[in-house]
C-alpha positions, 0 to 999 in steps of 0.5 A: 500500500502507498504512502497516501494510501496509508495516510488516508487510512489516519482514523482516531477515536473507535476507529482506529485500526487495531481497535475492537470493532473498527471495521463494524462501526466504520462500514455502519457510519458509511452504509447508516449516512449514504442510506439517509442520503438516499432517503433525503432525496426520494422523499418529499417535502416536508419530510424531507427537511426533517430527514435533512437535518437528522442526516447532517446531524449523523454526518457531523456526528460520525466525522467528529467521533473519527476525526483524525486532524484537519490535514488528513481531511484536505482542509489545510493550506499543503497542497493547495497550489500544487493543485490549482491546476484542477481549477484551470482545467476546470475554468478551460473545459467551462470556457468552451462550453460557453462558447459552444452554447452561446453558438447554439443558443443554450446559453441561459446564466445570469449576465453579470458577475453580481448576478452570478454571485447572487444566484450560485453562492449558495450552489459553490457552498455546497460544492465544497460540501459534495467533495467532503462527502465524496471524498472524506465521508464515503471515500476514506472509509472504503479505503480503510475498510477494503485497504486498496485504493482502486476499490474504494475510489472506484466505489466512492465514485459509483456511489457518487454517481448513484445518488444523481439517479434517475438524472442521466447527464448527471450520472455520467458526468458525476462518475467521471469527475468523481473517479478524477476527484478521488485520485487528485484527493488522495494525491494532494490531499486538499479539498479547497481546489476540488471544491473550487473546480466542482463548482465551476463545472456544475455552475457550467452543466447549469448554464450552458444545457437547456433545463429540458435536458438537465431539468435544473440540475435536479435529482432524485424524485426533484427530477422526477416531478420537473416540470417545464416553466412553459415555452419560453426561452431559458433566458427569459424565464425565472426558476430555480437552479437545484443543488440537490447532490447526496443531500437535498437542499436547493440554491434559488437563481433569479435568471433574467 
């Protein structure tokens, strides 16, 4: 096993290895937290808000009760500029898909950087979050349950895309770049750039494709309900931009 390898293997508490139990208690915080995952996002609302804060409250409680320091989750200043050219590929790749959809007249995102801002805040916020969850909640733990990183990055990255379901563009696209952001982790070892770069291109799936094929980033039963706002161009209409990833929760976009 790699040096990274073994460094993401760096549980405290309960969870050590060697600890009795270990093994048990890590496979049930990863199966307890992505099950209720789930269930946030095929549940309607107003349950679903409740069921939100019971799964933030078992995440927070099970990454407290393992936390192994702040470096070993990629919150940490090493690495971060080793790792910026994520970003720049990122902001590239956003680049021409703008183009392309300005070309074709797909193009339907706010036309100002303040608008921009006021509209995806709230969706970068929680970019930073899917990474955490991709890559400290779900991906650490198959690494030191299973020791064998090809496993839990391509298990990580499965699970990943699987909570995008029934969406198909977002299945796709979230098991790539899920498979892409696991290896980057566990090479840098920072999260900041992987948040950075996950908004980019999320911000650039919301904009550039027509909300009929994407149906507004929505997943779960949000994209099962979708409904189109009538007939007129992406431009001109308001709606809601969902950021519904893992756990439900929606950034509302005013789009003029």
């Amino acid at each position: 096993m790699s040096a990274s390898a073994a460094s993401a293997l760096d549980f405290s508490g309960p969870e050590r290895p060697g600890a009795a139990g270990w093994k048990r208690r890590t496979l049930l915080d990863l199966v307890v937290g992505y099950g209720l995952i789930l269930v946030v996002i095929w549940t309607p609302a107003p349950l679903r808000t409740v069921l939100y804060f019971v799964t933030l409250g078992w995440i927070g409680y099970t990454t407290w009760s393992s936390f192994s320091g702040w470096d070993a989750m990629g919150l940490r200043v090493a690495g971060f500029f080793r790792s910026l050219w994520v970003v720049g590929i990122a902001v590239l790749l956003a680049a021409g898909a703008v183009i392309f959809a300005m070309r074709e007249q797909t193009l339907h995102g706010p036309h100002s950087a303040v608008r921009l801002i006021q509209g995806f805040w709230g969706y970068t916020v929680w970019s930073f979050f899917q990474q955490f969850l991709l890559n400290d909640f779900v991906m650490r733990r198959l690494l030191k349950l299973t020791n064998d990183r090809r496993i839990a990055v391509a298990g990580a990255a499965g699970l990943f895309a699987l909570a995008h379901l029934p969406n198909p563009v977002l299945t796709v696209m979230t098991l790539v770049w899920g498979l892409a952001a696991c290896l980057i982790f566990l090479q840098y070892r920072n999260l900041f750039t992987l948040g950075m770069a996950h908004a980019v291109l999320g911000i650039c799936v919301a904009v550039t494709l027509p909300a009929s094929v994407q149906h507004n980033m929505r997943v779960g039963l949000g994209y099962l309900r979708y409904r189109p706002h009538g007939q007129h161009h992406l431009n001109q209409m308001d709606h809601k931009v969902s950021t519904v990833v893992w756990v439900m929760a929606e950034a509302p976009t005013r789009r003029s």
